[in-house]
PDB file as gemmi writes it, atoms N, CA and C in Angstrom:
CRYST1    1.000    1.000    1.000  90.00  90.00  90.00 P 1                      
ATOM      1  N   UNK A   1      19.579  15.593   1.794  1.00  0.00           N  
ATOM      2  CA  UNK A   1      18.257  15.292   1.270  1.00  0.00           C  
ATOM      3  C   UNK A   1      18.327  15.222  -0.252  1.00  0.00           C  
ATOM      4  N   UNK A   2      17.366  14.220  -1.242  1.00  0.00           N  
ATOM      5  CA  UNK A   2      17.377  14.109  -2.433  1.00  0.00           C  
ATOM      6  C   UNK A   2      16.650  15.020  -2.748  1.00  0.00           C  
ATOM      7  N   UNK A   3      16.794  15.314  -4.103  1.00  0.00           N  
ATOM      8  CA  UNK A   3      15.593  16.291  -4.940  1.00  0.00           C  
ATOM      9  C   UNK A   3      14.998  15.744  -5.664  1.00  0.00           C  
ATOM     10  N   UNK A   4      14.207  14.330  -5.196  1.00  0.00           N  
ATOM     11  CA  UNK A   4      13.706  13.835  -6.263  1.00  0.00           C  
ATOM     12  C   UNK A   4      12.015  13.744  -5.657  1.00  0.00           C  
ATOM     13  N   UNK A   5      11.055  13.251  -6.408  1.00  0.00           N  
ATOM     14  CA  UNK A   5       9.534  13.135  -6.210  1.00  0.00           C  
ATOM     15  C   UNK A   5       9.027  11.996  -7.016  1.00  0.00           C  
ATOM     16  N   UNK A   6       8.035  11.192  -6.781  1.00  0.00           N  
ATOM     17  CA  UNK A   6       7.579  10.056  -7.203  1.00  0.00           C  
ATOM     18  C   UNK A   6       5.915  10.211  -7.099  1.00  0.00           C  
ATOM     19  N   UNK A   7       5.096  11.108  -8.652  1.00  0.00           N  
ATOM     20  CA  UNK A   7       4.009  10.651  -8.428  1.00  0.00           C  
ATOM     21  C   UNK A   7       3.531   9.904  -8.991  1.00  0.00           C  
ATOM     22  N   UNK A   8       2.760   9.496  -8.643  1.00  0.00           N  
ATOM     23  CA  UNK A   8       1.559   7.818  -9.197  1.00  0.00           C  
ATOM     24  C   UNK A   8       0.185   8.266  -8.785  1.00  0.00           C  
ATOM     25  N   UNK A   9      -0.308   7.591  -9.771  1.00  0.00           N  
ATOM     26  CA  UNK A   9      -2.274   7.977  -9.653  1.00  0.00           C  
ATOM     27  C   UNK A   9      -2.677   6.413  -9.247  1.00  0.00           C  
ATOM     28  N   UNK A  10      -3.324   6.543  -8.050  1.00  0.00           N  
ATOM     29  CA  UNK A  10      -4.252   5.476  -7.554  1.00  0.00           C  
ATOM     30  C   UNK A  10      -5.532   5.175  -7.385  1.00  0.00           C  
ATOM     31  N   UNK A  11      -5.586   4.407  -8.569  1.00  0.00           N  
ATOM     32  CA  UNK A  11      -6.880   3.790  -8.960  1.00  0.00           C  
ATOM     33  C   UNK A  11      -8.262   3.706  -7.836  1.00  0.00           C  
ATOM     34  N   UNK A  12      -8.813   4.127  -7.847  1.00  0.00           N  
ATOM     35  CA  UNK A  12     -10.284   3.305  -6.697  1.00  0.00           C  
ATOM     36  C   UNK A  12     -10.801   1.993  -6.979  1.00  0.00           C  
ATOM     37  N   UNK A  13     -11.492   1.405  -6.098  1.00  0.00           N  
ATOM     38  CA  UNK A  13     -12.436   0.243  -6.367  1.00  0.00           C  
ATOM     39  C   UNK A  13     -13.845   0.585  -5.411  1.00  0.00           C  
ATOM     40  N   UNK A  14     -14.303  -0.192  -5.665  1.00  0.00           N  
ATOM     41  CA  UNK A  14     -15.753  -0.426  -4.791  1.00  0.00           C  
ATOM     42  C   UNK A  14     -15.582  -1.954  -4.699  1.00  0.00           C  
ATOM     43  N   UNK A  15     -15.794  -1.541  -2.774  1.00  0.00           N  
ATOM     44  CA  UNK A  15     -15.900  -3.476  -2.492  1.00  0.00           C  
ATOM     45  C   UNK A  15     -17.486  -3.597  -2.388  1.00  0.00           C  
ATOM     46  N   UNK A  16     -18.389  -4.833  -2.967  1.00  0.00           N  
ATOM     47  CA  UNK A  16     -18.947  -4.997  -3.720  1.00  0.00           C  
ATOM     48  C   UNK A  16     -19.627  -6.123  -2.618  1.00  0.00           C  
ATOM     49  N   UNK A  17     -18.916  -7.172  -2.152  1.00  0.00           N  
ATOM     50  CA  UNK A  17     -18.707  -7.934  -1.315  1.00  0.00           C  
ATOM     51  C   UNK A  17     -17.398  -8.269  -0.271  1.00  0.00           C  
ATOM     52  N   UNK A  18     -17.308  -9.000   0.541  1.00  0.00           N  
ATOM     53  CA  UNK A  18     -15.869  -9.379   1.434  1.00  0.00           C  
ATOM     54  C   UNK A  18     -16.378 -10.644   2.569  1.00  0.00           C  
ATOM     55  N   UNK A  19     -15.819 -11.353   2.304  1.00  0.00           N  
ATOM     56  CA  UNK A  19     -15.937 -12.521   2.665  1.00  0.00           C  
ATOM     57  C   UNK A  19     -14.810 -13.186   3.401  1.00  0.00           C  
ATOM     58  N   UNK A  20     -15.068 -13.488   4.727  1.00  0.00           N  
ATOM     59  CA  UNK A  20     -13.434 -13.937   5.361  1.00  0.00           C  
ATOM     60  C   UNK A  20     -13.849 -15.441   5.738  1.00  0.00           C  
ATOM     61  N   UNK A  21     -13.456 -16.229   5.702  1.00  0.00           N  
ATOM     62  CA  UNK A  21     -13.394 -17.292   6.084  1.00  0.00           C  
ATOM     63  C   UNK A  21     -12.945 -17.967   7.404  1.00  0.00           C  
ATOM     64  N   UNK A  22     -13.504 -18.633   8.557  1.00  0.00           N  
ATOM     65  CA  UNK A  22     -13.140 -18.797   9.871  1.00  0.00           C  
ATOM     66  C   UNK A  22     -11.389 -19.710   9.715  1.00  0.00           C  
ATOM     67  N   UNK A  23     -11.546 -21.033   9.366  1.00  0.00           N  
ATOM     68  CA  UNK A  23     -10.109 -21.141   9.055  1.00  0.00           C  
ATOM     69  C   UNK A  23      -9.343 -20.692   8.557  1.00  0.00           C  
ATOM     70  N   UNK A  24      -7.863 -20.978   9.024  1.00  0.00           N  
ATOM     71  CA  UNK A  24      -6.464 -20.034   8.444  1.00  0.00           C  
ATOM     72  C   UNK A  24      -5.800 -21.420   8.074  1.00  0.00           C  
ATOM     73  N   UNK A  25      -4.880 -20.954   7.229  1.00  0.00           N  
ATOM     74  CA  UNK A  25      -4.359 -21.853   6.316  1.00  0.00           C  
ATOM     75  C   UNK A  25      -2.901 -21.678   7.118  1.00  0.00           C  
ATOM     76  N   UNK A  26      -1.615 -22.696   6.416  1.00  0.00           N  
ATOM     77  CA  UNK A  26      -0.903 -23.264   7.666  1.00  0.00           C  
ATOM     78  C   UNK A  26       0.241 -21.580   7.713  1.00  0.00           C  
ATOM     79  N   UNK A  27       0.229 -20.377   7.286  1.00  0.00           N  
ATOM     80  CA  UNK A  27       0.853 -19.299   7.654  1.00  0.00           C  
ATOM     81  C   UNK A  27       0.008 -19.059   8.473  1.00  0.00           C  
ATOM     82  N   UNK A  28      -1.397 -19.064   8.596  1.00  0.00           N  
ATOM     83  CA  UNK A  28      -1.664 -18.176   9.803  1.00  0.00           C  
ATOM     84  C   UNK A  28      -2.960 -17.365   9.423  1.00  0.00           C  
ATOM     85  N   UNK A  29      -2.791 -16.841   7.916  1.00  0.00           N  
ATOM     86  CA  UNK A  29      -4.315 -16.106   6.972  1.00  0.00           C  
ATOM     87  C   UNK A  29      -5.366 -17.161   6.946  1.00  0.00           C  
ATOM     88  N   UNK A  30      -6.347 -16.222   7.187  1.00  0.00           N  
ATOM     89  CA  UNK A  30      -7.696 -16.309   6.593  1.00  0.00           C  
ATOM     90  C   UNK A  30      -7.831 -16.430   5.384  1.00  0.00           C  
ATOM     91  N   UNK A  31      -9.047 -17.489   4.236  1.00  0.00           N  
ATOM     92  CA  UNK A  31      -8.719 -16.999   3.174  1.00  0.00           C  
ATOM     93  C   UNK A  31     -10.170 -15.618   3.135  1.00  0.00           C  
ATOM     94  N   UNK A  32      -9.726 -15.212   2.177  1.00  0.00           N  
ATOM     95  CA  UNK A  32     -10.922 -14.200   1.514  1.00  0.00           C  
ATOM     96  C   UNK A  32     -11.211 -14.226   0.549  1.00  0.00           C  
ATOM     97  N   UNK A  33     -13.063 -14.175   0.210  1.00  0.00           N  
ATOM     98  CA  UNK A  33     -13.271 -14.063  -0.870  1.00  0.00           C  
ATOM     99  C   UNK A  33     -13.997 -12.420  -0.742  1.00  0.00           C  
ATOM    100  N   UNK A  34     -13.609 -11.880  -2.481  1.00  0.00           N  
ATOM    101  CA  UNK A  34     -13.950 -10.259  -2.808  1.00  0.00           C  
ATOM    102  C   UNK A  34     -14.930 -10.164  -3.548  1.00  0.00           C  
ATOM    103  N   UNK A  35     -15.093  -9.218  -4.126  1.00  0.00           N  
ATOM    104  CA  UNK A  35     -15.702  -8.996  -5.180  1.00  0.00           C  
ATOM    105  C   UNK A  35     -16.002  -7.454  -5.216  1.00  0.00           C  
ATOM    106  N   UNK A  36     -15.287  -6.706  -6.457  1.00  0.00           N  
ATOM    107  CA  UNK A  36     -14.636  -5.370  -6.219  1.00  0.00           C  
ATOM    108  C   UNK A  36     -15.125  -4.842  -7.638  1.00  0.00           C  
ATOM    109  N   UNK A  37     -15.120  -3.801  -8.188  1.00  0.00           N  
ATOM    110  CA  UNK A  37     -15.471  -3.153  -8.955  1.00  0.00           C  
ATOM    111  C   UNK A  37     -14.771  -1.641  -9.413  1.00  0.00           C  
ATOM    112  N   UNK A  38     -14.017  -1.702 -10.274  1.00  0.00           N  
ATOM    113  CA  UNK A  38     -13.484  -0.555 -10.746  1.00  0.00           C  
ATOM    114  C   UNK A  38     -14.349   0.867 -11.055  1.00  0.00           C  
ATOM    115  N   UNK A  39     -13.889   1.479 -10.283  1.00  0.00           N  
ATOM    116  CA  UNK A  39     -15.068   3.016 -10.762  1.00  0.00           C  
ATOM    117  C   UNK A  39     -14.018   4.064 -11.539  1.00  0.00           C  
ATOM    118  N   UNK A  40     -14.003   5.172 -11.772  1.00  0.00           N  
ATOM    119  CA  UNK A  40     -13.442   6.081 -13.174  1.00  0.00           C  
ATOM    120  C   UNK A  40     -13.099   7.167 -11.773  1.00  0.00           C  
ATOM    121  N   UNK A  41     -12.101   7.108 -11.101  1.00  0.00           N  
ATOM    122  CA  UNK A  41     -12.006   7.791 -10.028  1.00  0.00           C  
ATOM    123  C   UNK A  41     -10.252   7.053  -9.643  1.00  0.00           C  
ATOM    124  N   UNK A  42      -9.812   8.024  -9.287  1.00  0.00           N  
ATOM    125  CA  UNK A  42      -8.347   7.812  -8.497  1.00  0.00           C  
ATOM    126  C   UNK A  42      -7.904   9.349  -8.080  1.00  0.00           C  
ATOM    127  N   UNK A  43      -6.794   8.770  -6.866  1.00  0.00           N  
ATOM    128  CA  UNK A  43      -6.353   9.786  -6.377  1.00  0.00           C  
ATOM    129  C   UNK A  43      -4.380   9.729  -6.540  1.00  0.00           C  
ATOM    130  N   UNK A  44      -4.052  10.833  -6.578  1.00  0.00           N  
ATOM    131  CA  UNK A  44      -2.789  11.031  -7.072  1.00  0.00           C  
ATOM    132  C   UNK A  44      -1.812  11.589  -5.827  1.00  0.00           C  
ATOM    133  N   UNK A  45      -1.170  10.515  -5.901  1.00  0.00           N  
ATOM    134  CA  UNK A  45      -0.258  10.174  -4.741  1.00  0.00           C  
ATOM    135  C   UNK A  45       1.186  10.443  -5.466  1.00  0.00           C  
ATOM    136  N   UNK A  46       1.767  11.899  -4.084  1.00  0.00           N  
ATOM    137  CA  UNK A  46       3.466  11.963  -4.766  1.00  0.00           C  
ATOM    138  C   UNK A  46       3.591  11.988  -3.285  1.00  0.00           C  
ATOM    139  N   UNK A  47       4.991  11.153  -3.355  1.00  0.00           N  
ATOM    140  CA  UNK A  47       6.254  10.917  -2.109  1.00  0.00           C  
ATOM    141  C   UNK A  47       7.397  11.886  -2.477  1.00  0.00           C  
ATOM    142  N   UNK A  48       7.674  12.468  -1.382  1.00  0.00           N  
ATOM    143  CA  UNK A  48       8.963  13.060  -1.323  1.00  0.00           C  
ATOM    144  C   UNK A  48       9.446  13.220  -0.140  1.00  0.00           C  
ATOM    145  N   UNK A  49      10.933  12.730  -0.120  1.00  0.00           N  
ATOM    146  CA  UNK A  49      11.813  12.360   0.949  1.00  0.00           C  
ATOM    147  C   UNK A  49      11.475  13.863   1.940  1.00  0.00           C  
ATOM    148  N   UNK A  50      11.733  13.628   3.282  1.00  0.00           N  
ATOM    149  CA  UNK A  50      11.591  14.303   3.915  1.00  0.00           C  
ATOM    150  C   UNK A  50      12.666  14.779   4.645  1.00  0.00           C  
ATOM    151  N   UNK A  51      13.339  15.668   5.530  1.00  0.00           N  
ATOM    152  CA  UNK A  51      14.622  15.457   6.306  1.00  0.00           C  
ATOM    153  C   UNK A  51      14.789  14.155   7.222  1.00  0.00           C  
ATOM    154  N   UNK A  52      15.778  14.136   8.199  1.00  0.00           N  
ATOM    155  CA  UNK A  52      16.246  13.060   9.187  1.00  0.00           C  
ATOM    156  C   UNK A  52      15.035  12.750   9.949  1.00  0.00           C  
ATOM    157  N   UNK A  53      14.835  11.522   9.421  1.00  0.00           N  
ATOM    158  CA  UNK A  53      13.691  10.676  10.439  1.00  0.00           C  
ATOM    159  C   UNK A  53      14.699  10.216  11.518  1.00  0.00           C  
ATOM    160  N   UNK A  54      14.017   9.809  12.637  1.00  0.00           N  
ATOM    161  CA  UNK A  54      14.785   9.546  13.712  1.00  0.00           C  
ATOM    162  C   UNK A  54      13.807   8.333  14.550  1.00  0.00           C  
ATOM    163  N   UNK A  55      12.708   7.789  13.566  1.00  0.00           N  
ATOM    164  CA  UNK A  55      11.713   7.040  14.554  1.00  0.00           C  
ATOM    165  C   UNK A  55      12.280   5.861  14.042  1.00  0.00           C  
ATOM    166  N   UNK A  56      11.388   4.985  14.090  1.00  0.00           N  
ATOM    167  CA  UNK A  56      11.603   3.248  13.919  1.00  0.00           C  
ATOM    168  C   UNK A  56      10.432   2.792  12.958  1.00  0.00           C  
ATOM    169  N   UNK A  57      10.621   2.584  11.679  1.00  0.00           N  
ATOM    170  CA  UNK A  57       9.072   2.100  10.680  1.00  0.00           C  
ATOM    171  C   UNK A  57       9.886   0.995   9.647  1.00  0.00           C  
ATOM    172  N   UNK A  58      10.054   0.453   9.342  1.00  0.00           N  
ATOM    173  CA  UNK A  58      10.495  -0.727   8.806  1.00  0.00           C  
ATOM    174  C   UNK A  58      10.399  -0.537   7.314  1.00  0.00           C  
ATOM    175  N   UNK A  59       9.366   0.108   7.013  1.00  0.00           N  
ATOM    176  CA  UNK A  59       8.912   0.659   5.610  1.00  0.00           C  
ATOM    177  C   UNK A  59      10.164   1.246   5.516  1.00  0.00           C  
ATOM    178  N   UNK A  60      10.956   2.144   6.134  1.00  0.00           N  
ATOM    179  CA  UNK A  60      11.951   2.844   5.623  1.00  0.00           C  
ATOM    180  C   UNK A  60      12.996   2.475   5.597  1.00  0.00           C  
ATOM    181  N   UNK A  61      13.671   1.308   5.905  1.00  0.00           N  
ATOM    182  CA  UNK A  61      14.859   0.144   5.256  1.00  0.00           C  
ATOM    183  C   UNK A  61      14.422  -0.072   4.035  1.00  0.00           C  
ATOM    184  N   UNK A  62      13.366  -0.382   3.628  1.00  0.00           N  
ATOM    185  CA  UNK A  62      12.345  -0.836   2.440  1.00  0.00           C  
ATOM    186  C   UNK A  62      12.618  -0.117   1.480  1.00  0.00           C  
ATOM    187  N   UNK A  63      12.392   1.387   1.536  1.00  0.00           N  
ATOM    188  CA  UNK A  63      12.565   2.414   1.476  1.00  0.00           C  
ATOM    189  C   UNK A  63      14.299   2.311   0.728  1.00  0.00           C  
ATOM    190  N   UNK A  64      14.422   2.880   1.493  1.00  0.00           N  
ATOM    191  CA  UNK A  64      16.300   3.110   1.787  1.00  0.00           C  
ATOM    192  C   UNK A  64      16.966   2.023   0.644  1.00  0.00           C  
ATOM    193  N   UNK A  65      17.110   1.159   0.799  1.00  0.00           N  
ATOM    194  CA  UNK A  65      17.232   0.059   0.359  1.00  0.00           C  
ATOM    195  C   UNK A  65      16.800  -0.093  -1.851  1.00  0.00           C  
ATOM    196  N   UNK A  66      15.345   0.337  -2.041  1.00  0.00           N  
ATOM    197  CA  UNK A  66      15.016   0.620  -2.949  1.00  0.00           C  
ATOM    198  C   UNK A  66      15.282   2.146  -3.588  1.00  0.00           C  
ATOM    199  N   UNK A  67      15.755   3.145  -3.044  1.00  0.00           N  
ATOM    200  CA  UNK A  67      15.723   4.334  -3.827  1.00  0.00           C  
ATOM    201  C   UNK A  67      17.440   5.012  -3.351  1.00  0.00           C  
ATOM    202  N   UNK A  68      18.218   4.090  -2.799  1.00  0.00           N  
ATOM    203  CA  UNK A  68      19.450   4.513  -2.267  1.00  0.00           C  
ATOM    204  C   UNK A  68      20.419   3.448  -3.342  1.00  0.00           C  
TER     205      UNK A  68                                                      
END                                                                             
């Protein structure tokens, strides 16, 4: 196991509006329209490696890959 930690502060928004659109474009998405608003608020997010995962999440090649 590493001894390392990664925190980051994450911002909030307020959705304001959300708008999806019935057609999808030729991948397959919807488009969307937003309309969001920054408020004076976040929450503070730390990762730290955990022992032997043994499941299946794809995030963690991702993972692996970026911090190995």
């Amino acid at each position: 196991m590493t001894d390392w930690s990664l925190t980051l502060s994450a911002p909030a928004k307020i959705n304001l509006y959300l708008g999806v659109h019935t057609e999808r474009d030729a991948r397959g998405y919807h488009r969307v329209d937003s309309l969001m608003a920054a408020v004076d608020l976040s929450d503070t997010v730390t990762v730290t490696p955990a022992g032997k995962f043994t499941g299946n999440l794809p995030i963690l090649d991702i993972c692996t890959k970026l911090f190995n």
